[in-house]
C-alpha positions as CSV (number, residue, x, y, z in Angstrom):
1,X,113.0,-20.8,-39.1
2,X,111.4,-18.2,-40.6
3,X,112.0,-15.5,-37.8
4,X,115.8,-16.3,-38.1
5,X,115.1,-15.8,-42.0
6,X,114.2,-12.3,-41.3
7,X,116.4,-11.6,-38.8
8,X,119.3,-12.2,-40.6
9,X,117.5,-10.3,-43.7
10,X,116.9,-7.4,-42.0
11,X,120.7,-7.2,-40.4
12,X,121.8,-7.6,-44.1
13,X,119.5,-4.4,-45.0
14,X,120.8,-2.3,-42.1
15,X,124.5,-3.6,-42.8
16,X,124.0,-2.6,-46.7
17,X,122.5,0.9,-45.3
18,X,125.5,1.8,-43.1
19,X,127.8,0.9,-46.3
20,X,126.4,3.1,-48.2
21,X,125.8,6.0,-45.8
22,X,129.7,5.7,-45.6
23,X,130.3,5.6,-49.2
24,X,128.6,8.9,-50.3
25,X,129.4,11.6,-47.4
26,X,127.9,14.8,-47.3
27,X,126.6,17.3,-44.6
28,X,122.8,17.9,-43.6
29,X,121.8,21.5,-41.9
30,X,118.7,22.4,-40.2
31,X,117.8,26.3,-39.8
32,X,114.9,27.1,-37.2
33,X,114.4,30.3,-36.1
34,X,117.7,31.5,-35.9
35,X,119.4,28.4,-35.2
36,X,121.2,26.4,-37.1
37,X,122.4,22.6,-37.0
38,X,125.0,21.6,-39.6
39,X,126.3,17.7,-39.6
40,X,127.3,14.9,-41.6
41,X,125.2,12.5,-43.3
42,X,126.1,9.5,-40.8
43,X,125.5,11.4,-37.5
44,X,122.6,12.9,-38.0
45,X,121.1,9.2,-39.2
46,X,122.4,7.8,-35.9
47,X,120.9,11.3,-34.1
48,X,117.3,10.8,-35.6
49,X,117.2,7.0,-34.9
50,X,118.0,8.0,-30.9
51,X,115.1,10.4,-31.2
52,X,112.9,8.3,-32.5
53,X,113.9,5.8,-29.8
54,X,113.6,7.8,-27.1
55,X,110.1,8.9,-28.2
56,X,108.6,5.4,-28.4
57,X,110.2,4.6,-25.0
58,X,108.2,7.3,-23.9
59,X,105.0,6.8,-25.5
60,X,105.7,3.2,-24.0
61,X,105.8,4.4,-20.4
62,X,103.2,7.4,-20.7
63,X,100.6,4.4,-22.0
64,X,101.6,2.1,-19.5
65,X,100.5,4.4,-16.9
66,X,97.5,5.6,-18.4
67,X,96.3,1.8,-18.1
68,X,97.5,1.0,-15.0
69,X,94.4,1.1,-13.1
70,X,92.2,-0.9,-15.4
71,X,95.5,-3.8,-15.3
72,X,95.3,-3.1,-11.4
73,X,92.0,-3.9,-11.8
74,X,91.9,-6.5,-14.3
75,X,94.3,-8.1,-12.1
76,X,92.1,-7.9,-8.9
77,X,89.5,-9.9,-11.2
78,X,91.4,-12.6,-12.6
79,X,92.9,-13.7,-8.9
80,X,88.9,-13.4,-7.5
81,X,87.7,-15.6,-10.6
82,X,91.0,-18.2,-9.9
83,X,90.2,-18.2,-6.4
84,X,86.0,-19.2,-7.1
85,X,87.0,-21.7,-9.8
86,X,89.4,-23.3,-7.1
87,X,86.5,-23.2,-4.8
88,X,84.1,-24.8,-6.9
89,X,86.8,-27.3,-8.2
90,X,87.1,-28.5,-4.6
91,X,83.4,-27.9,-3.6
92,X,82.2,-30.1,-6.3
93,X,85.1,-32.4,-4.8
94,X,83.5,-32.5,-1.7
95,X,79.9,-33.0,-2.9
96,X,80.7,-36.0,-4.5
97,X,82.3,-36.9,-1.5
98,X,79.1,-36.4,0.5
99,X,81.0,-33.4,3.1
100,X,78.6,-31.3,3.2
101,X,80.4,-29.2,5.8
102,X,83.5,-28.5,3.3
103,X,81.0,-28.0,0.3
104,X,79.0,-25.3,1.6
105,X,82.7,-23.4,3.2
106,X,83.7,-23.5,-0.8
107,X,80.1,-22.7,-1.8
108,X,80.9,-19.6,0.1
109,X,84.0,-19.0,-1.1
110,X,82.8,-19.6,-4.9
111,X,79.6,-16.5,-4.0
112,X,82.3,-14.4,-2.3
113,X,84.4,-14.6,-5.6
114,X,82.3,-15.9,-8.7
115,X,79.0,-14.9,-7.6
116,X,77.5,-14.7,-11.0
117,X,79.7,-18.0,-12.2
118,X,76.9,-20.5,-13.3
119,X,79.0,-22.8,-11.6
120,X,79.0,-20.9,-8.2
121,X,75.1,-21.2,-8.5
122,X,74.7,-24.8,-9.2
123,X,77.7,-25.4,-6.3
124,X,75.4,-23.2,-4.1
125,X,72.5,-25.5,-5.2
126,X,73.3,-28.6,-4.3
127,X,75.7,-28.2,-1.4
128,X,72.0,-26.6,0.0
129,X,70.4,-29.7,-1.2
130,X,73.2,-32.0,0.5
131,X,72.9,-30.2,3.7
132,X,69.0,-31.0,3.5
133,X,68.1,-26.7,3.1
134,X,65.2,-27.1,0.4
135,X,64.5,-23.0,0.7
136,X,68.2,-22.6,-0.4
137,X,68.2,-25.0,-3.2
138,X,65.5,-23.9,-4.3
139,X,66.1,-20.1,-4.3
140,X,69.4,-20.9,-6.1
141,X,67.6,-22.9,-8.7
142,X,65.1,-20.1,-9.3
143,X,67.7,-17.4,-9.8
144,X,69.6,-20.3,-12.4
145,X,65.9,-20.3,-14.0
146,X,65.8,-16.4,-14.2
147,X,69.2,-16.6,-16.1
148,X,69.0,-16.9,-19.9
149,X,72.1,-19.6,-20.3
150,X,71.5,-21.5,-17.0
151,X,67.4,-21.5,-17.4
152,X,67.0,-24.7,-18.4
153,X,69.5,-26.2,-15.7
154,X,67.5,-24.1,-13.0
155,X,63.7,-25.6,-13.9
156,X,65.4,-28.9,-13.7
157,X,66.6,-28.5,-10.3
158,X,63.3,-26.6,-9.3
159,X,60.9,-29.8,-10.9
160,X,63.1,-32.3,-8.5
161,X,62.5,-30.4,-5.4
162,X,59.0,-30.4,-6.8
163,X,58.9,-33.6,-6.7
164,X,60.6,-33.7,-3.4
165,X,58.2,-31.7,-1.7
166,X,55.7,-33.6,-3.1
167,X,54.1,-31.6,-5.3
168,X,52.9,-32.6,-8.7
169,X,51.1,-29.7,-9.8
170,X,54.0,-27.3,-9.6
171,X,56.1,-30.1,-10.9
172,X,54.3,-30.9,-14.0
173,X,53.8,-26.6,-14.8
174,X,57.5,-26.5,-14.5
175,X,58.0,-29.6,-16.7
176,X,55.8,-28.2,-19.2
177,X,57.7,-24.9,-19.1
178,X,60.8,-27.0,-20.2
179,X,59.2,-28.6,-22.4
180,X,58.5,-25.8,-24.3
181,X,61.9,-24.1,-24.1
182,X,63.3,-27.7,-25.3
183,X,60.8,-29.7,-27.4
184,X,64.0,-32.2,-26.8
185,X,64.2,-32.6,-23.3
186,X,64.0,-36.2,-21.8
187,X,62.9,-35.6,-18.2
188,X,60.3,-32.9,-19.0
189,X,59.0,-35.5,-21.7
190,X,59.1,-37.8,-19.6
191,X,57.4,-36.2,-16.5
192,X,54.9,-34.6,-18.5
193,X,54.0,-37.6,-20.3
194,X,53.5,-39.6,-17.2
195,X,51.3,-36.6,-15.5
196,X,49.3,-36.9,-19.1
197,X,48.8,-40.7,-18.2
198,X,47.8,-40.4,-15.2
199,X,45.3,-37.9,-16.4
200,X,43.2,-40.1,-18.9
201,X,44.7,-37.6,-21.3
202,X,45.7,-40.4,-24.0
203,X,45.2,-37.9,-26.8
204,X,47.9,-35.4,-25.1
205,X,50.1,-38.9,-24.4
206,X,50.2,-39.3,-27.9
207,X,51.0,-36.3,-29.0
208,X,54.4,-36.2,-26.6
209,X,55.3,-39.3,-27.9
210,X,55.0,-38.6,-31.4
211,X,57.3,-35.5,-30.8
212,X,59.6,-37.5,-28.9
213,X,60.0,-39.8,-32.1
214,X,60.2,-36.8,-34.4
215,X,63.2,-35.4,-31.8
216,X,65.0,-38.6,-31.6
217,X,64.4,-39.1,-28.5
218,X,63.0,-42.7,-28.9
219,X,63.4,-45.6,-32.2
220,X,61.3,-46.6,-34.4
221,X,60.5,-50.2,-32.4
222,X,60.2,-48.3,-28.7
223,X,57.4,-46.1,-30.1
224,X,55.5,-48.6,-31.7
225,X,55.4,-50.3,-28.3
226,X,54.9,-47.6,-26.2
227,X,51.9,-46.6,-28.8
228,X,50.2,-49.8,-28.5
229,X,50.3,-49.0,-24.8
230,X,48.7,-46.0,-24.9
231,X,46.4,-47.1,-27.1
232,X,45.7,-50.4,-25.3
233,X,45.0,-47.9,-22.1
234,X,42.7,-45.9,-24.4
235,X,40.6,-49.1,-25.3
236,X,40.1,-50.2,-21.8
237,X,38.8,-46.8,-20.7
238,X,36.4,-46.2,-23.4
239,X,35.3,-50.2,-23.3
240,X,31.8,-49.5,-21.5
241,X,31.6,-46.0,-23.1
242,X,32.3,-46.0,-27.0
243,X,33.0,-49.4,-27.6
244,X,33.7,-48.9,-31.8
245,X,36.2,-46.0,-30.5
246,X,37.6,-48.8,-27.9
247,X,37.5,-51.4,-30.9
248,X,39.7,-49.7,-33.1
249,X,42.0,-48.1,-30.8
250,X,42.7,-52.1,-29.2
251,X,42.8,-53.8,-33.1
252,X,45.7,-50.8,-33.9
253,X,47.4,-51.5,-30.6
254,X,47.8,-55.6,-31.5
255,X,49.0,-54.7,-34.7
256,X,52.0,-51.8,-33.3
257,X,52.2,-54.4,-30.1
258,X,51.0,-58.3,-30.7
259,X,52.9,-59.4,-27.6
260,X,51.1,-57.2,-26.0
261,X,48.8,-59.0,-23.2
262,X,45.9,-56.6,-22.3
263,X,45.6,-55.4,-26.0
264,X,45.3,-59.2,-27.0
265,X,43.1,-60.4,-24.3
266,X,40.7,-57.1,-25.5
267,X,41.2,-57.9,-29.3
268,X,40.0,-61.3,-28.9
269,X,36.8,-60.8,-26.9
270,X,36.2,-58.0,-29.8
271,X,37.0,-60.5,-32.3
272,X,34.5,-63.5,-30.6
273,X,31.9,-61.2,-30.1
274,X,32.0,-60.6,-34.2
275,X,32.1,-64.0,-34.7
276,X,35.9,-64.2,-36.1
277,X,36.8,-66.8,-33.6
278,X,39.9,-67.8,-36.3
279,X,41.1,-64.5,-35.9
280,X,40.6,-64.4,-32.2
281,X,42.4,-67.2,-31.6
282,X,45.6,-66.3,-33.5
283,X,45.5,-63.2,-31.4
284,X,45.8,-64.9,-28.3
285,X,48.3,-68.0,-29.3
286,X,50.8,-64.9,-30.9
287,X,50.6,-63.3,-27.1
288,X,51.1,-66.5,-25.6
289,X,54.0,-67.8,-27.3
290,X,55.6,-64.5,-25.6
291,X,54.0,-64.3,-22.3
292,X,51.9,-67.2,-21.5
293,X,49.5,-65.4,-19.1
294,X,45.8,-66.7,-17.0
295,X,44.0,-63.8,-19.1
296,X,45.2,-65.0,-22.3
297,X,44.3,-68.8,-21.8
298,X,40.6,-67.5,-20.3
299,X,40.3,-65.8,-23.6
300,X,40.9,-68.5,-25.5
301,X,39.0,-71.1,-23.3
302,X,36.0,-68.7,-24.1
303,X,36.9,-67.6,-27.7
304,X,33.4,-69.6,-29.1
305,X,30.4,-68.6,-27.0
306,X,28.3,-71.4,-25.8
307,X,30.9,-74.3,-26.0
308,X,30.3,-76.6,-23.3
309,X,32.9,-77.0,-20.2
310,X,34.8,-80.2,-22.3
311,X,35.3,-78.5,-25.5
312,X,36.6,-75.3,-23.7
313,X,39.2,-77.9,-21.7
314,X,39.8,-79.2,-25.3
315,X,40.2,-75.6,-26.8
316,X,43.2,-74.8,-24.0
317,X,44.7,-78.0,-24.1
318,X,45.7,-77.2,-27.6
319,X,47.3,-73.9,-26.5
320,X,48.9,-75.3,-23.5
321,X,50.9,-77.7,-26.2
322,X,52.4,-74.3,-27.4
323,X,53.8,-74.4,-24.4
324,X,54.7,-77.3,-23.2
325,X,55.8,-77.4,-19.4
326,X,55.0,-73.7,-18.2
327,X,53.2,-73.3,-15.3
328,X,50.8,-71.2,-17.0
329,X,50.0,-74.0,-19.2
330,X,49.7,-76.5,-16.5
331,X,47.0,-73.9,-14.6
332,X,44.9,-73.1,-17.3
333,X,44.0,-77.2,-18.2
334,X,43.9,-77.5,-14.7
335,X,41.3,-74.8,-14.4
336,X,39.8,-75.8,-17.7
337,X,39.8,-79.7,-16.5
338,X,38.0,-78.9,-13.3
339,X,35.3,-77.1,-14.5
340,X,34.8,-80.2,-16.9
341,X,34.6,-82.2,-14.1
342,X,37.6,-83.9,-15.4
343,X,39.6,-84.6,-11.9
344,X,41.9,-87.0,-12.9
345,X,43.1,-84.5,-16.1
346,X,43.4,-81.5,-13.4
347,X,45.7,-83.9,-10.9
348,X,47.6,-85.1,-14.0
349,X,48.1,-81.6,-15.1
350,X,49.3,-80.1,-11.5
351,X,51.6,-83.5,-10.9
352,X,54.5,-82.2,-11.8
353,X,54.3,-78.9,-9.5
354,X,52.8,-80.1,-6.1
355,X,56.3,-81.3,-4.9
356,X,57.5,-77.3,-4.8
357,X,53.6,-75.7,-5.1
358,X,53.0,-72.0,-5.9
359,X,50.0,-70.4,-4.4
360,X,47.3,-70.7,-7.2
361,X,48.6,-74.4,-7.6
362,X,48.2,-75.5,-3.8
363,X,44.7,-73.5,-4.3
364,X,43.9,-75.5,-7.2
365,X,44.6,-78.4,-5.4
366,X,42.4,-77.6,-2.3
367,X,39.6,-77.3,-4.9
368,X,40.0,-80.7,-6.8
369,X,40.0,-82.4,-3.0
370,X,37.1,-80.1,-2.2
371,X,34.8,-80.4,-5.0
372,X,36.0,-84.5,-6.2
373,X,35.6,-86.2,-2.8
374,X,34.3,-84.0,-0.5
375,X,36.5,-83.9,1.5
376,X,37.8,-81.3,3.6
377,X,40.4,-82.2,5.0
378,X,42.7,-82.8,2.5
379,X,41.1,-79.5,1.3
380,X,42.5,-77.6,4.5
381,X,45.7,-78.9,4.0
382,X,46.7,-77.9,0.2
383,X,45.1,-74.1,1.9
384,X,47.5,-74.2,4.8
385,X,50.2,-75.1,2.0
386,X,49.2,-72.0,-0.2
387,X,50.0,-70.0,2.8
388,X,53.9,-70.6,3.1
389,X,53.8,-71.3,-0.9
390,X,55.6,-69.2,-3.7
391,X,54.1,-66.7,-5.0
392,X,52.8,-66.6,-8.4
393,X,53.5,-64.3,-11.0
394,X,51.7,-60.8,-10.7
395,X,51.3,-57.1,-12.4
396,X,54.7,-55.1,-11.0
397,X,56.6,-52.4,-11.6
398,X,59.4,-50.9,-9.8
399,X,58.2,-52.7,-6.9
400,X,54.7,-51.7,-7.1
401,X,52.0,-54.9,-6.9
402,X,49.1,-54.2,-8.7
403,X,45.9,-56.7,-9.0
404,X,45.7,-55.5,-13.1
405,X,47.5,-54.0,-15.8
406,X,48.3,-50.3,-15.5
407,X,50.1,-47.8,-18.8
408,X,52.5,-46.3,-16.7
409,X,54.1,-47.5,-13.0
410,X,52.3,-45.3,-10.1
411,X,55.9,-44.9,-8.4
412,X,58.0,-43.4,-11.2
413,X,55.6,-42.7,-14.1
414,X,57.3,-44.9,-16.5
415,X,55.8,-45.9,-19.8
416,X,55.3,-49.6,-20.1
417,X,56.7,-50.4,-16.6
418,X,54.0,-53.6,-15.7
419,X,55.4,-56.9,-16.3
420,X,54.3,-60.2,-15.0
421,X,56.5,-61.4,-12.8
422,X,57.0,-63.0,-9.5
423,X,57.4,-59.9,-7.3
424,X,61.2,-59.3,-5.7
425,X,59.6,-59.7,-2.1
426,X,58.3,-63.0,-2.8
427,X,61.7,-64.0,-4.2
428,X,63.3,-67.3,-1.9
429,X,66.4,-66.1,-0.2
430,X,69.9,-68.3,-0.5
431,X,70.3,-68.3,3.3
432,X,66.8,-70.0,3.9
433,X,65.3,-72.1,1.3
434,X,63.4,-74.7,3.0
435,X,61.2,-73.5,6.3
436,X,60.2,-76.2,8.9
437,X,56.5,-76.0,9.7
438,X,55.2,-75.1,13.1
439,X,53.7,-77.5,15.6
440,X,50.8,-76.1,14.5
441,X,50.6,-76.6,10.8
442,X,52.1,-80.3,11.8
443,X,48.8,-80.5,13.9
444,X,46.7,-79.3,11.2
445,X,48.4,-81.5,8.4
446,X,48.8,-84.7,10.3
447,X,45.7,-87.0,9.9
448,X,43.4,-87.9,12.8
449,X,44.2,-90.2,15.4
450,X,42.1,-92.9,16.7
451,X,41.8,-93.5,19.9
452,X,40.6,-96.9,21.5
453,X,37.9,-96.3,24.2
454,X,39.1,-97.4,28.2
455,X,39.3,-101.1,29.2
456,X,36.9,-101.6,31.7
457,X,38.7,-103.7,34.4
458,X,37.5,-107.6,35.5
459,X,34.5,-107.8,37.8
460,X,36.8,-109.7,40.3
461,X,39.5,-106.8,40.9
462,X,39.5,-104.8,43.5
463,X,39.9,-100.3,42.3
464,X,42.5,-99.0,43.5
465,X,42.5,-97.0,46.5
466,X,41.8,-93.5,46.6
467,X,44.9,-91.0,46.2
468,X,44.8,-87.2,46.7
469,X,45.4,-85.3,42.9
470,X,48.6,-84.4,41.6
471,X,49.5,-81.0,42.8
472,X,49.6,-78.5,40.3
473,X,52.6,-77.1,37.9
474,X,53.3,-74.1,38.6
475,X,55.9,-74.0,35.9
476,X,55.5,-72.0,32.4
477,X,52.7,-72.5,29.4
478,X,55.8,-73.8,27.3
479,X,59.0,-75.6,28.8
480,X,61.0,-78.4,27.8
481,X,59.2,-81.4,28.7
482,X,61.4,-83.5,31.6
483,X,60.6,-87.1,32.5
484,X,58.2,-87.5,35.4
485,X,58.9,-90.3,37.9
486,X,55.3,-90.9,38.1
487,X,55.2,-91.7,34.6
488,X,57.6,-95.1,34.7
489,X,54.9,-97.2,36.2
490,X,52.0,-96.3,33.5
491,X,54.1,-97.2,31.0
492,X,54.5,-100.4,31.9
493,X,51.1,-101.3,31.4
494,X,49.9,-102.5,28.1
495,X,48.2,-100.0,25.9
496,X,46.7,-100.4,22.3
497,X,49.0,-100.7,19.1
498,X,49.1,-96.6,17.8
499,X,50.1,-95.2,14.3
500,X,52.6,-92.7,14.5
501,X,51.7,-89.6,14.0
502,X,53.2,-86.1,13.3
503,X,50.8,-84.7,16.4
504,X,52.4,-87.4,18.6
505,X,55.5,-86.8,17.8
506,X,55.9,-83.4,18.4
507,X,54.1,-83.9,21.5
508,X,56.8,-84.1,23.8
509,X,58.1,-81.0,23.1
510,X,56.4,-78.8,25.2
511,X,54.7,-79.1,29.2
512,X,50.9,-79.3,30.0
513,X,49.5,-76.1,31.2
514,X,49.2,-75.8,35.2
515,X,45.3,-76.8,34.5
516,X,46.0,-79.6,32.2
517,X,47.4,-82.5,35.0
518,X,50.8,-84.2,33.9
519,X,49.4,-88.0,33.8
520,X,45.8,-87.4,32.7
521,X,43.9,-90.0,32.8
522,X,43.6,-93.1,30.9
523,X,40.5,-92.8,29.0
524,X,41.9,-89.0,28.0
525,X,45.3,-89.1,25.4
526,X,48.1,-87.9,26.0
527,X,47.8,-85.4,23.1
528,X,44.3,-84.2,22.4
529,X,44.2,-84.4,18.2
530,X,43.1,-81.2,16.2
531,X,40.1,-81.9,14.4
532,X,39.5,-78.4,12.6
533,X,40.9,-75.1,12.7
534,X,40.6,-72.2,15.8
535,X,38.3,-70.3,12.5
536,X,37.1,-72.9,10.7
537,X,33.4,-74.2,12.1
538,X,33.8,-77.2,9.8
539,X,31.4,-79.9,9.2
540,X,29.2,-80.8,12.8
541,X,28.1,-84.2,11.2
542,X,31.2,-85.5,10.0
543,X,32.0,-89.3,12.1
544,X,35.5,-88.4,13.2
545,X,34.6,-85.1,14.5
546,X,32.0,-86.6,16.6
547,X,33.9,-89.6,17.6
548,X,37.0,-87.2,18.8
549,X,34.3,-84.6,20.8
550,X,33.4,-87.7,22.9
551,X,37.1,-87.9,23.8
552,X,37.0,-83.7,25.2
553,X,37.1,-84.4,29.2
554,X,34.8,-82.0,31.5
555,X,38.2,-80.2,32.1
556,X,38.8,-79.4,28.7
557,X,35.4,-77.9,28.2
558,X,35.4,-76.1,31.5
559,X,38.8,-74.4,30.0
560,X,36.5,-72.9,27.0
561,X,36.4,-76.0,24.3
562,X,39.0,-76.0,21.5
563,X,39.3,-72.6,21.0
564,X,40.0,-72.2,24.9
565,X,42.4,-74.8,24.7
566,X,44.2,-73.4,21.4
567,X,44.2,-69.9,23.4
568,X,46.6,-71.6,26.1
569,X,48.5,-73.0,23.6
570,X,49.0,-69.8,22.0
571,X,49.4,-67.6,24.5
């Protein structure tokens, strides 16, 4: 609009101009050097605006070839720099794509035309890192670190294939090095607090995470927790060395982390040991409420030195009613109960999880049979039960088991990675749920078998005649069983009443070995019963272990005794 303004404004000016260059003729004459030029007014307007014309259309052309070689060249430029931002477009196109044979053709292209592109480099970089050329990367990465706007790019790239190569030393230096040109950075914070972890160096830990909460890096609540870590790792280390040093570091780390279960478990035995047993125990009842945990209920079962075994069970079965129906809670009376010598508490306890048993509660189970009736059996069952079990809860981080508490995780240096959980290994699967036991374990869990001596026949029959032995099978250790024609006549006669059995049931399953006759026998059973384990010498005075060794035929003892036998068996 305003453009047309003008226009028209300056039309009106050279309209009003010619007007009055018409109204007020007159003649103009120019003398120079002996010539002279005489015309009118008008003309020799329209005569000076041609000149002046004709000399900007030449100053025009004059300057436009004077600068043709720098637009020449210009030109050149700007068609190489379209050309390497096309090639990295589609090179970072094909990285993400995962062809590495197209990403290092346009990483080419991109060095060919936009070599010193930070673009080109980082394209260069990773399509070295995608074809698996860790010399390349890195030499890209350490001219990106040599460059002032790309430095802090490059010692990123160099610290992973640090960390690829499987150095820590030159991965931590170049962490620190970013560190120091960004005070803000969260992977060299990170990286360098882990290497100051792993170190001992809790005073240096510390001091990175205050920065980090002075950067922003972290909130207010994520650095009062990752404080009373460090701290609570401080206080274990310098338990046995400085324990007033340990003292206050652990009492600071319960107040900046309560829920905390190392720092409370350490508090409380601090707190016991100076006779503040009050104290102690609302140190361990705040962590349990959280994370009911075996340490925490062991501290508290021993909060008051010298109580006897029944007012310790007392003591935990007031902080199992905090939580009521964890299996944390159950274990701890259990524990507690057994060492009181209170059975019948310990069974009552673990009643509700023997149906589906964890490991420590099959365990705990085995114990009570063990140490109530003596007897072993039983014992050797709940064991064999803990072995196909679930798992309990344990110390992991990102897939790492550990047998105690750790600061950081030993696989990616994390802060406050350990949590007590049931590992993701020991997790049941949806396509199996339930497995069936082996003939083994049925052996081992089924109970022992009685069997009734030989008849001895009447003094007025005749034996029978002499018959050669059966020949031998010379069919597999383990085969379908098949019904033997031999066999119809034994079993018409009469045999003892017998209690089914899980041994005798899974008997028919599987074919003697060729050594072992089909029809042994009477006075030797069909299926010999297991009475202890291949590795378990058991006890040698026990009645139903002697009563079945007087059952083992020469045969059976000329094959190597049980464990002979169990070696056939087993293959």
């Amino acid at each position: 609009m305003y453009r047309i303004i003008l226009f028209l404004v300056l039309i009106a000016l050279a309209a009003a101009g010619a007007a009055w260059m018409a109204d007020h003729t007159g003649e103009v004459t120019l003398s120079i050097s002996g010539w002279r030029i005489e015309a009118s007014l008008p003309v020799f307007a329209l005569a000076l605006g041609i000149t002046v014309v004709a000399a900007m259309l030449a100053w025009t052309i004059l300057l436009a070839l004077w600068r043709m070689p720098e637009r020449i060249r210009r030109g050149r430029r700007e068609r190489r720099q379209a050309r390497g931002r096309h090639a990295i477009t589609q090179g970072l196109l094909a990285i993400g794509q995962g062809d590495s044979a197209a990403a290092r053709q346009h990483a080419d292209v991109a060095r060919r035309n936009a070599a010193h592109d930070p673009l080109a480099l980082l394209l260069h970089a990773q399509s070295a890192q995608l074809d698996g050329d860790r010399e390349g990367a890195r030499a890209a990465f350490r001219t990106m670190a040599e460059r002032g706007d790309t430095r802090l790019l490059g010692l990123r790239g160099l610290f992973i294939e640090a960390q690829r190569a499987d150095d820590p030393i030159a991965a931590v230096m170049i962490a620190e090095e970013a560190l120091k040109l960004a005070p803000g950075s969260t992977w060299a914070s990170h990286a360098v607090l882990g290497f100051r972890c792993a170190k001992g160096d809790w005073s240096g830990a510390l001091t990175i995470l205050d920065d980090n909460l002075a950067s922003g890096l972290i909130d207010k609540a994520v650095y009062r927790r990752q404080r009373g870590v460090l701290l609570t790792a401080r206080a274990l280390e310098l338990e046995h060395v400085d324990r007033d040093k340990s003292r206050e570091c652990v009492m600071e780390a319960v107040k900046l982390a309560p829920t905390l279960v190392p720092a409370a478990v350490l508090a409380s035995k601090y707190e016991s040991e100076a006779h503040q047993v009050r104290r102690a125990m609302r140190i361990v009842e705040a962590a349990w409420l959280a994370h009911p945990h075996p340490d925490l209920a062991d501290a508290y079962a021993h909060v008051k030195l010298g109580d006897s075994a029944r007012q310790r069970l007392i003591r935990v079965e007031t902080l199992a009613a905090k939580a009521p129906g964890h299996l944390e809670s159950a274990l701890a009376v259990a524990r507690a109960a057994i060492d009181a010598s209170e059975f019948a508490r310990a069974r009552e306890a673990l009643a509700p999880f023997t149906a589906v048993p964890t490991q420590r509660v099959a365990m705990l189970m085995a114990e009570i049979e063990r140490t109530e009736h003596g007897d072993s059996g039983r014992a050797r069952a709940w064991t064999l039960r803990a072995v196909r079990a679930l798992h309990d809860p344990v110390w992991t981080a990102d897939g790492y088991v550990s047998d105690r508490w750790r600061p950081v995780s030993p696989v990616s240096g994390r802060l406050d990675a350990f949590q007590w959980q049931t590992p993701l290994a020991a997790l049941p699967s949806d396509k199996q749920t339930t497995v069936e036991p082996s003939p083994f374990e049925e052996a081992m869990l089924a109970p022992p078998r009685r069997v009734e001596p030989p008849r001895e026949p009447p003094a007025d029959v005749t034996p029978p005649p002499a018959t050669s032995p059966p020949a031998q099978d010379n069919s597999p250790a383990l085969v379908p069983a098949e019904p033997s024609p031999t066999a119809a006549p034994a079993a018409a006669a009469p045999s003892p009443p017998q209690t089914e059995s899980p041994v005798v049931a899974a008997a028919p399953l599987f074919r003697q070995r060729q050594d072992i006759p089909k029809n042994p026998p009477p006075s030797i059973p069909a299926v010999i019963p297991i009475v202890r384990a291949p590795d378990d010498p058991g006890i040698d005075d026990e009645p139903v272990a002697d009563e079945f060794a007087e059952q083992i035929s020469p045969a059976k003892a000329q094959a190597g005794g049980w464990r002979g036998f169990l070696s056939r068996w087993g293959g």
